[in-house]
Short mmCIF file of the C-alpha atoms (twelve columns), coordinates in Angstrom:
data_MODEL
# 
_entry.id   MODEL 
# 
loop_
_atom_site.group_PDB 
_atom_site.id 
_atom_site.type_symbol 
_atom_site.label_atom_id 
_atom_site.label_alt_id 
_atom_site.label_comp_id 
_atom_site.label_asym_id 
_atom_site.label_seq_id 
_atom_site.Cartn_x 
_atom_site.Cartn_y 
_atom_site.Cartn_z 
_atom_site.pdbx_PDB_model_num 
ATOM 1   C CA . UNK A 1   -38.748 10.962  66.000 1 
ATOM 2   C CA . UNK A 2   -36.809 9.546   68.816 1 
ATOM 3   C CA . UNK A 3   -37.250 6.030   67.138 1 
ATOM 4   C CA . UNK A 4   -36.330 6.547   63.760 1 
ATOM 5   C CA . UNK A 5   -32.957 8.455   65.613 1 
ATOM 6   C CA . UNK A 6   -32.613 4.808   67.217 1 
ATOM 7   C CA . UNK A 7   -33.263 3.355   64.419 1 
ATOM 8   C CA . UNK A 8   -30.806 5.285   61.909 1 
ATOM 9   C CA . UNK A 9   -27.507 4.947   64.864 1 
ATOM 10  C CA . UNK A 10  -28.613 1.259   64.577 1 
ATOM 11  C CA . UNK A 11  -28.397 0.646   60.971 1 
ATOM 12  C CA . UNK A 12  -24.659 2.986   61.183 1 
ATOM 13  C CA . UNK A 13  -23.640 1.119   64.028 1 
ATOM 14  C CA . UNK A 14  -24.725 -2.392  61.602 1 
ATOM 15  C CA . UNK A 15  -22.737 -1.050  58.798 1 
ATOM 16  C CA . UNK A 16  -19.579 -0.199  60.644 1 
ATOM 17  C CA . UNK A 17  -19.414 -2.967  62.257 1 
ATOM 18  C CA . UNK A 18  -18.872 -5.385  59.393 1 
ATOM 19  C CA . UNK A 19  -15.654 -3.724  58.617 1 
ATOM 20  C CA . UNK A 20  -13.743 -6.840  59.972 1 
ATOM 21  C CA . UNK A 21  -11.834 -9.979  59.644 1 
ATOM 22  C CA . UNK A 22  -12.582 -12.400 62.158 1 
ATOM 23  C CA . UNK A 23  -13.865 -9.894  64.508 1 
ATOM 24  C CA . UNK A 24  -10.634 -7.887  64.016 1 
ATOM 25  C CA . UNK A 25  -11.205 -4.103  62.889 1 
ATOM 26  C CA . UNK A 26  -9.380  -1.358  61.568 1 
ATOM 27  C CA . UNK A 27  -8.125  0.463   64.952 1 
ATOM 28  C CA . UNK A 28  -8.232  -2.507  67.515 1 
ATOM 29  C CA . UNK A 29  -5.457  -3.151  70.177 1 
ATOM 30  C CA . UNK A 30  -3.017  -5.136  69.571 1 
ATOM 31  C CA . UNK A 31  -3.699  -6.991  72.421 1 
ATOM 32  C CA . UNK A 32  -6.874  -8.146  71.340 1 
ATOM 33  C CA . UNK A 33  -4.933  -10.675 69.191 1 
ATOM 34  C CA . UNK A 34  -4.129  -12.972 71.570 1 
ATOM 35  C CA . UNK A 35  -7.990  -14.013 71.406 1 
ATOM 36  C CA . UNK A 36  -7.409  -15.388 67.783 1 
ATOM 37  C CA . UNK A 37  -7.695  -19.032 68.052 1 
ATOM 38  C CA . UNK A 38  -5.563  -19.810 64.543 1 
ATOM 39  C CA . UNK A 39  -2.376  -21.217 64.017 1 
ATOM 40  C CA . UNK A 40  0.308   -18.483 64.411 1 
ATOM 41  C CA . UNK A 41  2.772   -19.509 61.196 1 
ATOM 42  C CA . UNK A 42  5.015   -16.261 60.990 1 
ATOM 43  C CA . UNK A 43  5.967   -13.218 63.473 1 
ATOM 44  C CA . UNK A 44  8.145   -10.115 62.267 1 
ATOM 45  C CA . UNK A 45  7.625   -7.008  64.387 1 
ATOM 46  C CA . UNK A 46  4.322   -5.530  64.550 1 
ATOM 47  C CA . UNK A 47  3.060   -8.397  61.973 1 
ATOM 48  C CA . UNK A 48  1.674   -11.947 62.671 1 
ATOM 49  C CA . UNK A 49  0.254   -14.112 60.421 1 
ATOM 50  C CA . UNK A 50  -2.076  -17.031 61.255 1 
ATOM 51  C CA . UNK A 51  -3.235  -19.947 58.622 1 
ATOM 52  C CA . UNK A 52  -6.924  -19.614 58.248 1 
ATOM 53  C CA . UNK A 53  -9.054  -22.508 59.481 1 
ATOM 54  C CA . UNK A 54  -9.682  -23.648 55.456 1 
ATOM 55  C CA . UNK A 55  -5.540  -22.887 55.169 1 
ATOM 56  C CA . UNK A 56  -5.661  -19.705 53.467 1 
ATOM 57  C CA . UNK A 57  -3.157  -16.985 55.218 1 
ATOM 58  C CA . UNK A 58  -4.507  -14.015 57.438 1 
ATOM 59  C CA . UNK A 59  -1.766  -11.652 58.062 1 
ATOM 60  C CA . UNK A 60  -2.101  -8.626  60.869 1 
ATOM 61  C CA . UNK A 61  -0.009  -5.507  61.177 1 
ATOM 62  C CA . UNK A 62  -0.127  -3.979  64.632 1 
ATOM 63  C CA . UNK A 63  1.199   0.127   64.666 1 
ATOM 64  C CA . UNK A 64  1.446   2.071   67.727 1 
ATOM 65  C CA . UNK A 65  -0.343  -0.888  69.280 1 
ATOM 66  C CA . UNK A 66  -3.087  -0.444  67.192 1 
ATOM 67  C CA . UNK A 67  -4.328  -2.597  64.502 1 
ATOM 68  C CA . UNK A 68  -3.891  -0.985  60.885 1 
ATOM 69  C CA . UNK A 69  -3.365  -3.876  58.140 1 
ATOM 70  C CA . UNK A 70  -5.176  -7.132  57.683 1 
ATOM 71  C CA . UNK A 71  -4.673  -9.301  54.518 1 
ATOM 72  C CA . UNK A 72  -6.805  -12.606 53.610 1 
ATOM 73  C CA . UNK A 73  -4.073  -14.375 50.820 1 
ATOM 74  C CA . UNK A 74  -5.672  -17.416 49.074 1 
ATOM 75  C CA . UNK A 75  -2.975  -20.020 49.202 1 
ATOM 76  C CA . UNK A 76  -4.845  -21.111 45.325 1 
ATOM 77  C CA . UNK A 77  -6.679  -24.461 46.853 1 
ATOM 78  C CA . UNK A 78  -9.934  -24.756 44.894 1 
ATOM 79  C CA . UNK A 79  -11.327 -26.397 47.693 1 
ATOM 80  C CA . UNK A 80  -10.785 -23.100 50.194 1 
ATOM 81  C CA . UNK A 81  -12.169 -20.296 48.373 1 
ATOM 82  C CA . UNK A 82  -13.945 -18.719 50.757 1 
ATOM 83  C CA . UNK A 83  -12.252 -15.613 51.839 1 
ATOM 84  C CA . UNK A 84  -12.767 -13.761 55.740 1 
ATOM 85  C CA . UNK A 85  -15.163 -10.730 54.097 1 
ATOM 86  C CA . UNK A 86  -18.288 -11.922 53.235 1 
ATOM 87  C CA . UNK A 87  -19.513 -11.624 49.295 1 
ATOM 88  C CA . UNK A 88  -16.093 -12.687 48.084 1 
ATOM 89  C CA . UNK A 89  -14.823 -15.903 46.856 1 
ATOM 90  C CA . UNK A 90  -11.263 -16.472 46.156 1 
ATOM 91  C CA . UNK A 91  -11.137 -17.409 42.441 1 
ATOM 92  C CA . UNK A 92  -14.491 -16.766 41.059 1 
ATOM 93  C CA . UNK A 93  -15.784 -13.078 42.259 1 
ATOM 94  C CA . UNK A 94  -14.119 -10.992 39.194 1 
ATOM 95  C CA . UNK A 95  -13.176 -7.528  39.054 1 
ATOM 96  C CA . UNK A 96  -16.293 -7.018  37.115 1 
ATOM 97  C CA . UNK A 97  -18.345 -8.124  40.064 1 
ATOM 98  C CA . UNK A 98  -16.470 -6.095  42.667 1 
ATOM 99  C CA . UNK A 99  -17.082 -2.742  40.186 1 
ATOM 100 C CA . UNK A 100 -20.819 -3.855  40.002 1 
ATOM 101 C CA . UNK A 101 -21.192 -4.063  43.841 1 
ATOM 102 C CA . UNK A 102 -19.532 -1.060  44.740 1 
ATOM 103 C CA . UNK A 103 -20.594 0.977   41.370 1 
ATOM 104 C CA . UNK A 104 -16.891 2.569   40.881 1 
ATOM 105 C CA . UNK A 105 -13.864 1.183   40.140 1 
ATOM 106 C CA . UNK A 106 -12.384 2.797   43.252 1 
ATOM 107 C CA . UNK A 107 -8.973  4.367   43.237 1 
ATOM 108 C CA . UNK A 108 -5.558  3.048   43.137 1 
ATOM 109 C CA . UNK A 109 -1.890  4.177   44.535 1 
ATOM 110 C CA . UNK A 110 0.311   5.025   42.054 1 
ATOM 111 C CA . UNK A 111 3.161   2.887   43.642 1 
ATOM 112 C CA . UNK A 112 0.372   0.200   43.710 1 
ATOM 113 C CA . UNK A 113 -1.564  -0.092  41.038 1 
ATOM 114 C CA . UNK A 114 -0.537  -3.379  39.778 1 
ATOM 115 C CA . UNK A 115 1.262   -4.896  36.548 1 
ATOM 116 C CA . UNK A 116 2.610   -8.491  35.215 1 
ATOM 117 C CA . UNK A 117 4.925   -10.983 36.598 1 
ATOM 118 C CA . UNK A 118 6.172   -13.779 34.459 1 
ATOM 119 C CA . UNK A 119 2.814   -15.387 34.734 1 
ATOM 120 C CA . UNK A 120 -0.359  -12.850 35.684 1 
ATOM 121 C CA . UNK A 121 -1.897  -9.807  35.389 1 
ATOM 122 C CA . UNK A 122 -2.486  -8.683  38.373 1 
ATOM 123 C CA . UNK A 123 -4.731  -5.595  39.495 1 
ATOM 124 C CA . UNK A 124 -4.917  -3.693  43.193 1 
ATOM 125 C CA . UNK A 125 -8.411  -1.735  43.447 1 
ATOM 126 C CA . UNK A 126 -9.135  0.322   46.628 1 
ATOM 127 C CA . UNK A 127 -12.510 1.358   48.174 1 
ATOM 128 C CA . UNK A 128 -12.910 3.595   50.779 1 
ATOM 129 C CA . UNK A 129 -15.712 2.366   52.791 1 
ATOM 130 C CA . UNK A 130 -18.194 5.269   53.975 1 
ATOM 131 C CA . UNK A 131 -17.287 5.293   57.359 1 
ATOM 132 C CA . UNK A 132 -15.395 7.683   60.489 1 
ATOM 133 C CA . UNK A 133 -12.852 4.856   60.615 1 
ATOM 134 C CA . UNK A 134 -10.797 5.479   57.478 1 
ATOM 135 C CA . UNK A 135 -10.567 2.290   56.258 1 
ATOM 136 C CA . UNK A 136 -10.366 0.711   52.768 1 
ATOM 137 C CA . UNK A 137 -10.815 -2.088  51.430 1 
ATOM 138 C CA . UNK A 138 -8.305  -3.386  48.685 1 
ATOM 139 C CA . UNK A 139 -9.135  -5.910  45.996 1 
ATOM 140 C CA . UNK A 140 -6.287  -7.788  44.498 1 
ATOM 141 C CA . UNK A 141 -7.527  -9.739  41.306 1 
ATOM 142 C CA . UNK A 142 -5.347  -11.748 38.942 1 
ATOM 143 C CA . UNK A 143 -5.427  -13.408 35.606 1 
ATOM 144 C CA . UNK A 144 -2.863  -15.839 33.801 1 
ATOM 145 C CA . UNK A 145 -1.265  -13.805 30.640 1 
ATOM 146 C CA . UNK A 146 -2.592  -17.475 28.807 1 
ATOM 147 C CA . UNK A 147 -5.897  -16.148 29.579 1 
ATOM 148 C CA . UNK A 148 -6.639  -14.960 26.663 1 
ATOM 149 C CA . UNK A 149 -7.818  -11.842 28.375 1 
ATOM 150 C CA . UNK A 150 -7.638  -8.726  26.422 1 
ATOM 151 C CA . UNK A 151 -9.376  -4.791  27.017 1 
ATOM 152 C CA . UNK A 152 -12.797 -5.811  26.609 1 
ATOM 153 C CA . UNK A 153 -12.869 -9.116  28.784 1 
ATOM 154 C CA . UNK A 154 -10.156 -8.539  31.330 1 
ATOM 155 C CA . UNK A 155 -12.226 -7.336  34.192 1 
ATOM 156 C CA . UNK A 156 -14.219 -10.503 33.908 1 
ATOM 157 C CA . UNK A 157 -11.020 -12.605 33.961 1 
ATOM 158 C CA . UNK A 158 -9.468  -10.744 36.918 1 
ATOM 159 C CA . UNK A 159 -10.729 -12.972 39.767 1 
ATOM 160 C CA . UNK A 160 -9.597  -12.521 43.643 1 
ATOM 161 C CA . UNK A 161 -6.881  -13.678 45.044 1 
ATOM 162 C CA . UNK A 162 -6.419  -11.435 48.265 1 
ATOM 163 C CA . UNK A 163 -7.987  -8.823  50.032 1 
ATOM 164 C CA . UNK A 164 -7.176  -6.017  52.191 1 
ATOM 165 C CA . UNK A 165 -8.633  -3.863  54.780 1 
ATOM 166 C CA . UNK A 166 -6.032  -1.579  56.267 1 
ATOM 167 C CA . UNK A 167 -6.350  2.125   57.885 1 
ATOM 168 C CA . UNK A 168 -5.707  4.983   55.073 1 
ATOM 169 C CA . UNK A 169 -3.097  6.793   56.691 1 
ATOM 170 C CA . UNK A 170 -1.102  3.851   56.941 1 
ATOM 171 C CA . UNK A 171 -1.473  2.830   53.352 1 
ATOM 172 C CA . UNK A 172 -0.317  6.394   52.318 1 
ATOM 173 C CA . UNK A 173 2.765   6.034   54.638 1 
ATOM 174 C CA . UNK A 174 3.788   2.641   53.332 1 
ATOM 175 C CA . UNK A 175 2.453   2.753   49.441 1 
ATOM 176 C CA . UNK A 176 2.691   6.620   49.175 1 
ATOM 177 C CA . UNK A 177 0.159   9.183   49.200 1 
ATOM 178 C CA . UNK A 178 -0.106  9.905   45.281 1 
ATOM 179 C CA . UNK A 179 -3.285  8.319   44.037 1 
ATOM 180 C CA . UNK A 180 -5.658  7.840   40.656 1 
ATOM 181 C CA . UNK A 181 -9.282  7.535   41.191 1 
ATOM 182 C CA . UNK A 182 -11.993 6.471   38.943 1 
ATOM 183 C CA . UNK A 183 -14.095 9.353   37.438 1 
ATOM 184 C CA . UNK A 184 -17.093 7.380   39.416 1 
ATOM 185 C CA . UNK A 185 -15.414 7.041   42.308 1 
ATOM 186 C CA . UNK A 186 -17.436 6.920   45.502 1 
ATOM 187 C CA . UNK A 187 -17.163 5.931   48.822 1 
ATOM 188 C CA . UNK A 188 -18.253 2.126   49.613 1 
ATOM 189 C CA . UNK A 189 -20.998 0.640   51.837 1 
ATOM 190 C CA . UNK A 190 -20.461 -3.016  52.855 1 
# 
């Protein structure tokens, strides 16, 4: 009994502790950061963002001293595509994949849910991961509106172009608490 206890806080402690970018987690001091070895590129109050080692951006937001926001942006070179979570490549993994891998199509702020500029569709999906940390992953996925993409074939076309892990509390307080969830929504193991 005693080993499968050991065994069971090993595979939670496993779980939880892929919830990062570059080491970074949901909850870390802010002083931690100084142990990043990137190129710092921008600095505006509790946010710093570094260029990625394959140029891609990495942005951190620091509250309370504490880390709460990290963003992976593809800068849209074809030969950096590989994003700081593993099982997700800028460009190719599609909406359709992400609902496949997590078996729900999450939930989505109402403030944040997505919509068209001049040129894309683009689409925010959140997953909260299964976890005593809070955090959740966001999915932003875009398409060109030349795509050709219509109901049927648009989750296919959506295909990643940044990703987010970021503390829930502090996504309510900055994109607002009001949410839409998937009628399979679930909470996410990574």
């Amino acid at each position: 009994m005693k080993i499968l206890l050991i065994s069971l806080a090993a595979c939670l402690l496993f779980t939880v502790g892929d919830i990062s970018m570059l080491n970074i987690k949901i909850g870390s001091p802010q002083s931690g950061l100084k142990n990043i070895k990137l190129e710092e590129v921008a600095k505006d109050g509790g946010m710093v963002k570094y260029r990625t080692k394959n140029g891609n951006d990495f942005s951190i937001t620091a509250v309370d001293s504490k880390v709460a926001f990290m963003e992976n942006d593809w800068l849209q070179d074809a030969s950096a595509k590989t994003s700081l979570l593993p099982g997700f490549t800028f460009g190719e993994t599609s909406l359709k994949d992400i609902r496949k891998k997590f078996g729900t199509n999450g939930f989505s702020h109402t403030n944040m849910s997505g919509g068209a500029t001049e040129t894309h569709v683009i689409q925010f999906n959140c997953f909260e991961f299964d976890s005593p940390d809070n955090e959740v992953l966001v999915t932003i996925t875009k398409v060109a509106l030349d795509s050709g993409a219509n109901e049927e074939n648009i989750s296919s076309l959506l295909k990643l172009d940044a990703l987010i892990i970021a503390d829930k509390a502090y996504l309510d307080e900055i994109w607002g608490s009001e949410k839409v969830y998937d009628p399979n929504y679930k909470k996410i193991k990574l």
